[in-house]
DRENPA-3360 file (N, C-alpha, C; in nm, 2 decimals, always signed):
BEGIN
1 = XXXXXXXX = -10.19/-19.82/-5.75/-10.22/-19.80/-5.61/-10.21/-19.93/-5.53 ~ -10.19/-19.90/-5.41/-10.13/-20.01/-5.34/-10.24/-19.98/-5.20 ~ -10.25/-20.07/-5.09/-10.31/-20.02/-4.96/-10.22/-19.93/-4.88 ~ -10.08/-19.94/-4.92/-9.98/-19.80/-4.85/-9.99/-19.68/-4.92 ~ -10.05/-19.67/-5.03/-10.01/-19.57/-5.10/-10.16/-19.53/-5.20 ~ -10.19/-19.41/-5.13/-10.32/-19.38/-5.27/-10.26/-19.27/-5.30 ~ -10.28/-19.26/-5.45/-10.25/-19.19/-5.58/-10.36/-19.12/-5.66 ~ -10.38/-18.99/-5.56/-10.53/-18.91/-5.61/-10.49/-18.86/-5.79;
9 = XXXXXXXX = -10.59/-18.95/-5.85/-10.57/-18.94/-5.95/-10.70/-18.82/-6.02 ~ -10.77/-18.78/-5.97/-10.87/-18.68/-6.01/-10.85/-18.55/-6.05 ~ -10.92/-18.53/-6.22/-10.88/-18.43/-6.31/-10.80/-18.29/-6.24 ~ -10.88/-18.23/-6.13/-10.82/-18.10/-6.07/-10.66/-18.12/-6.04 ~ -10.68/-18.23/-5.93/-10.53/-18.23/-5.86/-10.45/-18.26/-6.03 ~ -10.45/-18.31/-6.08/-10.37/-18.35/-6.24/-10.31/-18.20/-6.28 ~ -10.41/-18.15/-6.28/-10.40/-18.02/-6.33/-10.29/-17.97/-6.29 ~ -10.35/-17.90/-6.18/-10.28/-17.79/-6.03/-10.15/-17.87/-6.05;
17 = XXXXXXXX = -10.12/-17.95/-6.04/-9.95/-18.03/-6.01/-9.95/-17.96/-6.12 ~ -10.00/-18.00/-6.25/-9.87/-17.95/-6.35/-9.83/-17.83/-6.39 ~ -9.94/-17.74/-6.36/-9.92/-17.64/-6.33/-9.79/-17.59/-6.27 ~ -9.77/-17.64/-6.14/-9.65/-17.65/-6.04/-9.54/-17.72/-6.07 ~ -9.55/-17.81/-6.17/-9.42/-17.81/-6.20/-9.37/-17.78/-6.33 ~ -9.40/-17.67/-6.39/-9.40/-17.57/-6.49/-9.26/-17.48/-6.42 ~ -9.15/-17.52/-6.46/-9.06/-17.38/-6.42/-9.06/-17.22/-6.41 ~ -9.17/-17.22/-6.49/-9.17/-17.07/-6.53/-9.34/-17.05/-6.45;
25 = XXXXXXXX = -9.37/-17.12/-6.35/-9.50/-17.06/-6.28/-9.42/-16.98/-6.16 ~ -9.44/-16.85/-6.13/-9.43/-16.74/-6.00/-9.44/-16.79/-5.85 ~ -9.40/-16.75/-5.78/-9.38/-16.83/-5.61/-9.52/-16.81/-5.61 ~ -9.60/-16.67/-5.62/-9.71/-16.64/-5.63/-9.81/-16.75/-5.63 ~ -9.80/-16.79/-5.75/-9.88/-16.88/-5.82/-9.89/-17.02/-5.77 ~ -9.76/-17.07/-5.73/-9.69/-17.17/-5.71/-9.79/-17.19/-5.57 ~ -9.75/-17.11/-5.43/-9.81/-17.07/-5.37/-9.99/-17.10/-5.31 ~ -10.02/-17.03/-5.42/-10.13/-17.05/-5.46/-10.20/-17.17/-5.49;
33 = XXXXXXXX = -10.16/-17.26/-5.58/-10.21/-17.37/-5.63/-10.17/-17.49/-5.50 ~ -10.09/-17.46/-5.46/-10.04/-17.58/-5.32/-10.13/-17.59/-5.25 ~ -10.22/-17.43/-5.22/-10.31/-17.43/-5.11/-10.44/-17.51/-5.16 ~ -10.42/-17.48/-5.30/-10.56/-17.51/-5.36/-10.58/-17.66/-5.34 ~ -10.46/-17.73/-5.39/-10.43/-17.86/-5.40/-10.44/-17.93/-5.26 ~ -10.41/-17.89/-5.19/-10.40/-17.90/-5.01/-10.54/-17.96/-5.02 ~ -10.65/-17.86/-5.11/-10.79/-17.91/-5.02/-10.84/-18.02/-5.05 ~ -10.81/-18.01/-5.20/-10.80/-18.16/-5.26/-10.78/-18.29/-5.22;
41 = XXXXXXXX = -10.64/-18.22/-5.21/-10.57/-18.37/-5.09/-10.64/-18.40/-4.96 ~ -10.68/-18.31/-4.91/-10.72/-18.32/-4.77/-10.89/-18.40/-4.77 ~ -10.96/-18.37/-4.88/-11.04/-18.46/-4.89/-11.04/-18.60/-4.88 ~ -10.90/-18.67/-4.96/-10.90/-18.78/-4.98/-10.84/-18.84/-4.83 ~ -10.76/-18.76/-4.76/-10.74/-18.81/-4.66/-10.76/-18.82/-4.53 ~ -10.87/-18.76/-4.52/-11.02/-18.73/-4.43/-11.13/-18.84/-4.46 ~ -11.10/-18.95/-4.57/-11.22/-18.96/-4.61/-11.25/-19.10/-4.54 ~ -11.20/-19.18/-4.46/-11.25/-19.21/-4.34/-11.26/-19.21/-4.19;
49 = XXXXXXXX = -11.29/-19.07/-4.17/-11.23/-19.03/-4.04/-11.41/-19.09/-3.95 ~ -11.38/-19.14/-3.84/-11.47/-19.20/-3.77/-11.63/-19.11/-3.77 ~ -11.69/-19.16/-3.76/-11.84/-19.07/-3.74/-11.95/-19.11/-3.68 ~ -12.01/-19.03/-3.58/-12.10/-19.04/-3.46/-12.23/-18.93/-3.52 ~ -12.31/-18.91/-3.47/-12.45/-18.81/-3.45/-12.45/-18.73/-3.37 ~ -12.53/-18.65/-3.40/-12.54/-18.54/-3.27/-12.70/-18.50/-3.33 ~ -12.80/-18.51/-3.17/-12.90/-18.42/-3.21/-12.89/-18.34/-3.23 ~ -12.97/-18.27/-3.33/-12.99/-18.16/-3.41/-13.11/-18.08/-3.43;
57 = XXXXXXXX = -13.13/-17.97/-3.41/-13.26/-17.88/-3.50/-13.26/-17.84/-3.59 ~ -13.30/-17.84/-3.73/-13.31/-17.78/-3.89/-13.40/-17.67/-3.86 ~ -13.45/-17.64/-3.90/-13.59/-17.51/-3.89/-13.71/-17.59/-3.89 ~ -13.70/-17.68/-3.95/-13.81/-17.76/-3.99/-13.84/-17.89/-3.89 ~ -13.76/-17.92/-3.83/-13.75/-18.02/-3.73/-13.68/-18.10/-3.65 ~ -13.59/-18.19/-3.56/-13.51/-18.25/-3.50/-13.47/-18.34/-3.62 ~ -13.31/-18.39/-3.61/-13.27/-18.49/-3.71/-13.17/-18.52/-3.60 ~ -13.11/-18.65/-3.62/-13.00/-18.71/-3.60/-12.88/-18.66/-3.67;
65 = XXXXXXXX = -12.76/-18.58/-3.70/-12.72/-18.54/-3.81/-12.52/-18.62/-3.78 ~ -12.50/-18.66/-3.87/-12.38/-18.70/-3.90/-12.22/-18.60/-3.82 ~ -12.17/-18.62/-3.73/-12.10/-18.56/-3.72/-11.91/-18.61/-3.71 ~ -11.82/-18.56/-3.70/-11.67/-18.65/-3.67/-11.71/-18.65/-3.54 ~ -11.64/-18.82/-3.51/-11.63/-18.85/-3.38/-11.49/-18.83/-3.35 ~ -11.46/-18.81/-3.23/-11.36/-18.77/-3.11/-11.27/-18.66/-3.10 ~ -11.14/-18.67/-3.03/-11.09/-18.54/-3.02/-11.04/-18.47/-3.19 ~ -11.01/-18.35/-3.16/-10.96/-18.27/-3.32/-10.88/-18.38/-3.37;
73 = XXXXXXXX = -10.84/-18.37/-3.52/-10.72/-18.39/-3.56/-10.61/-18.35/-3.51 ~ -10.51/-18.36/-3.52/-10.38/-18.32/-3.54/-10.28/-18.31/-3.66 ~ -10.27/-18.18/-3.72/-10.19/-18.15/-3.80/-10.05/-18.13/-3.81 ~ -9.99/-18.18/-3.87/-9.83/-18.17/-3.80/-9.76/-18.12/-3.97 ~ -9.69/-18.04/-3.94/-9.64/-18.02/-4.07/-9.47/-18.03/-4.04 ~ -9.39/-18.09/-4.13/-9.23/-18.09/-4.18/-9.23/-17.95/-4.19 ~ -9.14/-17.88/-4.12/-9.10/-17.73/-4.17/-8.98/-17.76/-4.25 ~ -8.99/-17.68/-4.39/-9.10/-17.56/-4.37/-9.15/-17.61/-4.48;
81 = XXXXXXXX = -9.15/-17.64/-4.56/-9.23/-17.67/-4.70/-9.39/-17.70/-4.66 ~ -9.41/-17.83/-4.53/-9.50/-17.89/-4.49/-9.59/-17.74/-4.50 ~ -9.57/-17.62/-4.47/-9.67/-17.51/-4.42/-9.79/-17.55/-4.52 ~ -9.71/-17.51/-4.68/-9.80/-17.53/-4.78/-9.89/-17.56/-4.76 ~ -9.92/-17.72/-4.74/-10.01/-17.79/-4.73/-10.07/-17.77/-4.63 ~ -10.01/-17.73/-4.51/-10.08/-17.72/-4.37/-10.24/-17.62/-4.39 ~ -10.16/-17.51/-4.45/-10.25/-17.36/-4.46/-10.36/-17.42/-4.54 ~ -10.39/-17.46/-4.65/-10.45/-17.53/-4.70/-10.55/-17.63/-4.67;
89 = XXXXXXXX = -10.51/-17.71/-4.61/-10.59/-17.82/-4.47/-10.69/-17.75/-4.38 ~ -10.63/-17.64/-4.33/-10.68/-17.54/-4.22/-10.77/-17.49/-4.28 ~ -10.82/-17.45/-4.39/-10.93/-17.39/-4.46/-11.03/-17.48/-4.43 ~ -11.00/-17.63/-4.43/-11.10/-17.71/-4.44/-11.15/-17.77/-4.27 ~ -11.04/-17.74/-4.21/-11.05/-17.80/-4.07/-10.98/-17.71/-4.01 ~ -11.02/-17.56/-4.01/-11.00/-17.45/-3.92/-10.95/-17.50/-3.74 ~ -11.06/-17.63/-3.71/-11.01/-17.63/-3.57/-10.96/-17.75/-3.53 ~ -10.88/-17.79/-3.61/-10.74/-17.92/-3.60/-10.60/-17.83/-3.54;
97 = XXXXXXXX = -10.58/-17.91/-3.45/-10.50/-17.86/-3.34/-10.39/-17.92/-3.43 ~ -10.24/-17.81/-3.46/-10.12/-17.81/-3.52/-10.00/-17.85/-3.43 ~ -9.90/-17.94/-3.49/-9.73/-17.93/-3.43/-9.69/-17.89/-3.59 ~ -9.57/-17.90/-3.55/-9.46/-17.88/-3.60/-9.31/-17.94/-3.60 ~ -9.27/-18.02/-3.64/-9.10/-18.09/-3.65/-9.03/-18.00/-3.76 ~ -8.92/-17.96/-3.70/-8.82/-17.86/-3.80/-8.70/-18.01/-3.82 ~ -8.71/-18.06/-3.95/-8.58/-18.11/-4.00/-8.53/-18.05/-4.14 ~ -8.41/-18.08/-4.10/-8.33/-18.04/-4.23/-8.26/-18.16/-4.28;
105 = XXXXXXXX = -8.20/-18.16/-4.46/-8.15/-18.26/-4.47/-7.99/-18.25/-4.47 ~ -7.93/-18.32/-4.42/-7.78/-18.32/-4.46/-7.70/-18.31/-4.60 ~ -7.69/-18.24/-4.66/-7.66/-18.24/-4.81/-7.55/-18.34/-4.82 ~ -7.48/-18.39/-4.72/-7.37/-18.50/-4.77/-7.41/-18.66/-4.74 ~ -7.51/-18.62/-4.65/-7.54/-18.78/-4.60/-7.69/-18.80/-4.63 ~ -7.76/-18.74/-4.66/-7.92/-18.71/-4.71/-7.96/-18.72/-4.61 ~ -7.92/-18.73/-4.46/-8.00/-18.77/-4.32/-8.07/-18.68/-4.27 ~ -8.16/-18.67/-4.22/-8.25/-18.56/-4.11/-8.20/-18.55/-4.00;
113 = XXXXXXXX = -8.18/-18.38/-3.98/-8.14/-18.33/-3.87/-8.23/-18.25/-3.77 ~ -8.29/-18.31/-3.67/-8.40/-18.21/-3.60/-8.32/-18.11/-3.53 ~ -8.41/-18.01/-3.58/-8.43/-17.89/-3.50/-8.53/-17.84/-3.46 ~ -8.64/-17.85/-3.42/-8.74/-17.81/-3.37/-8.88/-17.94/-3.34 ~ -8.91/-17.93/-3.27/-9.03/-18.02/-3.22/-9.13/-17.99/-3.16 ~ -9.24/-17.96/-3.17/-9.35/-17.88/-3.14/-9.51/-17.95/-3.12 ~ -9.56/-18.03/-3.07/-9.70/-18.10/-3.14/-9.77/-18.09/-2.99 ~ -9.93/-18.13/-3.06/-10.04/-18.08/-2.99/-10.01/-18.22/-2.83;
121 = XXXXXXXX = -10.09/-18.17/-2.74/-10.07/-18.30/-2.64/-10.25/-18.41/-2.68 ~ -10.24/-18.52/-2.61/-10.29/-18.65/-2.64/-10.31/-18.70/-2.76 ~ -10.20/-18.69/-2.82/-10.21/-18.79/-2.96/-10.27/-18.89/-2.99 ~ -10.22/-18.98/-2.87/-10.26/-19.13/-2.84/-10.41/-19.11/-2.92 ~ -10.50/-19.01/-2.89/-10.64/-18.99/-2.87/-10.66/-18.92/-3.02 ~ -10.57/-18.89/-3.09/-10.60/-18.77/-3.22/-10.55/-18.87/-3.35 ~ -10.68/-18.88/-3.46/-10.56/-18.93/-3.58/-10.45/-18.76/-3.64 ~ -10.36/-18.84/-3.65/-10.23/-18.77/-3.69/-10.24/-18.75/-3.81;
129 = XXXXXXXX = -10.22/-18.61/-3.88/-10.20/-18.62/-4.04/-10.01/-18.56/-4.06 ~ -9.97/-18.59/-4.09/-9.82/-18.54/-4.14/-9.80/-18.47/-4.25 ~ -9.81/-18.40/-4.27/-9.79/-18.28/-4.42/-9.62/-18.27/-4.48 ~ -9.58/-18.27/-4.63/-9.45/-18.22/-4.63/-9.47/-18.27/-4.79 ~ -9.47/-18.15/-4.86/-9.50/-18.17/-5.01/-9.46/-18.30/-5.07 ~ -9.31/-18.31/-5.07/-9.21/-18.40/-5.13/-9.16/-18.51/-5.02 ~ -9.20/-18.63/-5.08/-9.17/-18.77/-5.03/-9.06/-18.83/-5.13 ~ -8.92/-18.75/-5.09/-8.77/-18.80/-5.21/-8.75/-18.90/-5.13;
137 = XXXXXXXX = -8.62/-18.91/-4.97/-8.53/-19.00/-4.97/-8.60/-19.06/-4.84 ~ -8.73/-19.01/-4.82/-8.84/-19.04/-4.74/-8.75/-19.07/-4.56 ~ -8.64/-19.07/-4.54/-8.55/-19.05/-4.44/-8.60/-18.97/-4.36 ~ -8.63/-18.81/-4.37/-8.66/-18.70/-4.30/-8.82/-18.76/-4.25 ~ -8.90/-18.80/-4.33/-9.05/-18.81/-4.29/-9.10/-18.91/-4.22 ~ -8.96/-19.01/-4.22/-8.98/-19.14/-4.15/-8.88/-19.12/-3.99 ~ -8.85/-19.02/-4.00/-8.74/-18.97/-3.89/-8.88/-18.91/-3.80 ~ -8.97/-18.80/-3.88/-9.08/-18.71/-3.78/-9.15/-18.81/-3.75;
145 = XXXXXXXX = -9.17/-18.93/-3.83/-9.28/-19.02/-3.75/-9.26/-19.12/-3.64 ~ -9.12/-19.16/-3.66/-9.07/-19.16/-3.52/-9.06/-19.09/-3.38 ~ -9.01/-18.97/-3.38/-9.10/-18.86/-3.29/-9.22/-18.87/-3.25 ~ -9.33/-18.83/-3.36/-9.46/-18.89/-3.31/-9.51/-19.01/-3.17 ~ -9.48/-19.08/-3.30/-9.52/-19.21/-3.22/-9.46/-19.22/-3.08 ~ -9.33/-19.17/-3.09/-9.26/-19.15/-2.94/-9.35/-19.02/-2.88 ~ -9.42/-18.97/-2.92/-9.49/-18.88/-2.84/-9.61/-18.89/-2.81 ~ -9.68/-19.02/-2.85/-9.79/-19.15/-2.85/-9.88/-19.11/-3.00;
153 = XXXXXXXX = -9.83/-19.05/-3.08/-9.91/-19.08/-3.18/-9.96/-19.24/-3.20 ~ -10.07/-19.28/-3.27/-10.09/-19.39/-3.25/-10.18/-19.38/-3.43 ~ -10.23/-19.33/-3.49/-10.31/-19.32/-3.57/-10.25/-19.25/-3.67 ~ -10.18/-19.27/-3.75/-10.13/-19.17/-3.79/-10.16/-19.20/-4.00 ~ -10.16/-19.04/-4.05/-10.15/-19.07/-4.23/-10.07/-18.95/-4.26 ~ -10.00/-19.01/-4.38/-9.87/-18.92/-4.40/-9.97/-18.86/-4.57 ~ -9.92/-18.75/-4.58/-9.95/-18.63/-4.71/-9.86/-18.58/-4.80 ~ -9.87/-18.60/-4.89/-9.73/-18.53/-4.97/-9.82/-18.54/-5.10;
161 = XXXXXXXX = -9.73/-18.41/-5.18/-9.77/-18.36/-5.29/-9.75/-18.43/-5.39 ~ -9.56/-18.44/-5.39/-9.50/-18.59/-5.45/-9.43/-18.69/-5.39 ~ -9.44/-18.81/-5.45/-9.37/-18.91/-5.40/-9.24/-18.96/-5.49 ~ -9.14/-19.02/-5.45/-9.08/-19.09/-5.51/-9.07/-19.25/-5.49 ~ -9.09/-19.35/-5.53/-9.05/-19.48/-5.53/-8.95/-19.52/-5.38 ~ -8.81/-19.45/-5.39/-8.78/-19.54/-5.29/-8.80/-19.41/-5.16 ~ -8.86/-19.29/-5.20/-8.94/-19.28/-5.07/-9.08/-19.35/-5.01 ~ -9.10/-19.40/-5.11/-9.23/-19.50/-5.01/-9.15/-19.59/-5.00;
169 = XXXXXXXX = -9.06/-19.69/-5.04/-9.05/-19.80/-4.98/-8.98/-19.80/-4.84 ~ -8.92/-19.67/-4.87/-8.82/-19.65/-4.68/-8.95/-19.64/-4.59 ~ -9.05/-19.56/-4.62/-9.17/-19.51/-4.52/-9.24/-19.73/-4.54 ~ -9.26/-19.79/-4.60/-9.34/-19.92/-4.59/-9.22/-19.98/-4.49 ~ -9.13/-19.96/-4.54/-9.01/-20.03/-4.46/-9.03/-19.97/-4.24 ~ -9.04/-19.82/-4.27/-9.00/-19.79/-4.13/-9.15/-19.78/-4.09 ~ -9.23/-19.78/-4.13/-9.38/-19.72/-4.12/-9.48/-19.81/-4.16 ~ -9.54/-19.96/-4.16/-9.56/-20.01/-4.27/-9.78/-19.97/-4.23;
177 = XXXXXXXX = -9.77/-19.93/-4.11/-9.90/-19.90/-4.06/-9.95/-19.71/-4.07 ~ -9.87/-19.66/-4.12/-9.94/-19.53/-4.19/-9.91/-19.50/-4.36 ~ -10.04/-19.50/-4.35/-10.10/-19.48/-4.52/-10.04/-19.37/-4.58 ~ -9.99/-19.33/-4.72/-9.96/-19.24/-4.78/-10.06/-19.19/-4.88 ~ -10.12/-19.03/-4.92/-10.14/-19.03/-4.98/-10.09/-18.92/-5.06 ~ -10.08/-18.91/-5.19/-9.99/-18.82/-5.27/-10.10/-18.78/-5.36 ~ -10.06/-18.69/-5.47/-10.07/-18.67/-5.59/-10.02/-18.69/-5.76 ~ -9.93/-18.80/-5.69/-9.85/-18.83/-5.81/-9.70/-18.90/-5.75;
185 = XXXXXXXX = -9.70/-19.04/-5.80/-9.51/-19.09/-5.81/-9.49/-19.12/-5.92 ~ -9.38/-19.07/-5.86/-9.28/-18.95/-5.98/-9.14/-19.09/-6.00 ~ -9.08/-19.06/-6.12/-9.01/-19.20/-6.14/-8.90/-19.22/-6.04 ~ -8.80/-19.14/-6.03/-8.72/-19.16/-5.95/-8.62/-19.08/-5.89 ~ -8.56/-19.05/-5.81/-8.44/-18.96/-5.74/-8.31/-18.96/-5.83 ~ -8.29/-18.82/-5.84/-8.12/-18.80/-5.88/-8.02/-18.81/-5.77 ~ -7.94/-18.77/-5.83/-7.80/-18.78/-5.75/-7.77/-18.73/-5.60 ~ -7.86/-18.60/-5.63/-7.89/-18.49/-5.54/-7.98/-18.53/-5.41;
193 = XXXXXXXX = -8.09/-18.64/-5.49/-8.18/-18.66/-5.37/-8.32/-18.60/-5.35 ~ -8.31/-18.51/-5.50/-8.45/-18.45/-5.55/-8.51/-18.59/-5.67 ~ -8.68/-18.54/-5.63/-8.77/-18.63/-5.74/-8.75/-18.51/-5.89 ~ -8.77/-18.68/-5.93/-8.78/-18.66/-6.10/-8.86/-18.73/-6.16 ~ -8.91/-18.66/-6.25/-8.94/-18.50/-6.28/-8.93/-18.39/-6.12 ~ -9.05/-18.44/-6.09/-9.04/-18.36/-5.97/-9.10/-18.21/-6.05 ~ -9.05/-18.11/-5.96/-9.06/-17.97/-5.98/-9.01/-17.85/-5.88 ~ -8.86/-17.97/-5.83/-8.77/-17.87/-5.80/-8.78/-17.90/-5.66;
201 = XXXXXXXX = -8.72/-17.77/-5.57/-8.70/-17.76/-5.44/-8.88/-17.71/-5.34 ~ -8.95/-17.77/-5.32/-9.09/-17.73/-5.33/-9.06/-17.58/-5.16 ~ -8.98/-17.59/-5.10/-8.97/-17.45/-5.04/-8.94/-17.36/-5.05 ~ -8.77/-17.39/-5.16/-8.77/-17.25/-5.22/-8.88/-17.20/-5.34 ~ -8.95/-17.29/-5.37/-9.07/-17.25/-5.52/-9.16/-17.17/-5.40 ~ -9.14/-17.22/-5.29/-9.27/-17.13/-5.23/-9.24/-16.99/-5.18 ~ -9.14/-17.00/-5.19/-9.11/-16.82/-5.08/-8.99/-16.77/-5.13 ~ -8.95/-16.82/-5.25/-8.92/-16.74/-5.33/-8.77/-16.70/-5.28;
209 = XX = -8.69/-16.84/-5.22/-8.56/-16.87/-5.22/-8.47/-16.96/-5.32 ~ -8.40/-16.96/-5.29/-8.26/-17.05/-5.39/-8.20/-17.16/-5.27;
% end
């Protein structure tokens, strides 16, 4: 672990990944355990989000009680894989205001291609989370965080399920002030531009495309 990079190492998430990158687990399933994993992850990367008080009444009496300070979150998910995780997050933070960045990657040049852009307004004022299972040629995620910040993101932490090596060093390189947090890096990219091991194409495993 590094200060750019935490690596939730805790029994459940261990699990759930390997589960997922089991070839022969069902979109179903697959599906399923992302969301699960989502909440996991989302603990660790919530876990120091600012905090103020609010008076309060118990049945029993007035307390001072612990609450998040300032405006919602902001959820932003990479379409489409990012949903995974998004839907997931939402369970836990039902009222975190969502965008969305549609990139695609170039299959000849590995580059990010936007097509869509979508995100909540006052960023400047919201910590930013970025969702998108797989951190391969880290290009595409260091592309949406550019957007952001051009849209005044100012606080921002990036999420992914897996990472690869020289996708965090492109994100330290382009990004060196938003934190990564994953569940596992993974040794390294093939030819293709997918992580290895890995466990494949993480959007077609989810919806049950090629």
């Amino acid at each position: 672990m590094t200060e750019h990079l935490t690596v939730v190492e805790h029994p459940l998430v261990q699990h759930k990944l390997t589960l997922m990158r089991e070839k022969t687990t069902s979109t179903k399933t697959f599906r399923q355990l992302l969301r699960e994993i989502a909440h996991l992850l989302a603990y660790e990367v919530t876990r120091e989000l600012p905090m103020t008080t609010d008076r309060i009444e118990t049945p029993l009496c007035p307390m001072d009680a612990p609450m998040i300070e300032g405006k919602k979150l902001a959820l932003v998910s990479i379409l489409r894989a990012g949903n995974g995780l998004l839907d997931g997050i939402l369970d836990l933070v039902p009222a975190a205001r969502v965008g969305f960045v549609g990139l695609y990657r170039d299959p000849e040049t590995l580059q990010p291609v936007k097509y869509y852009f979508k995100v909540p307004d006052a960023l400047e004022d919201r910590i930013t989370i970025v969702v998108d299972p797989m951190l391969a040629t880290g290009n595409s995620s260091a592309a949406a965080i550019d957007m952001l910040k051009e849209a005044g993101a100012k606080n921002i932490r990036f999420l992914c399920l897996l990472a690869a090596p020289e996708g965090v060093a492109r994100m330290k390189e382009a990004h060196p002030d938003v934190p990564i947090v994953t569940a596992a890096l993974d040794d390294h990219l093939n030819d293709h531009g997918y992580i290895v091991p890995g466990l494949g194409d993480a959007g077609d495993r989810m919806y049950g495309t090629k």
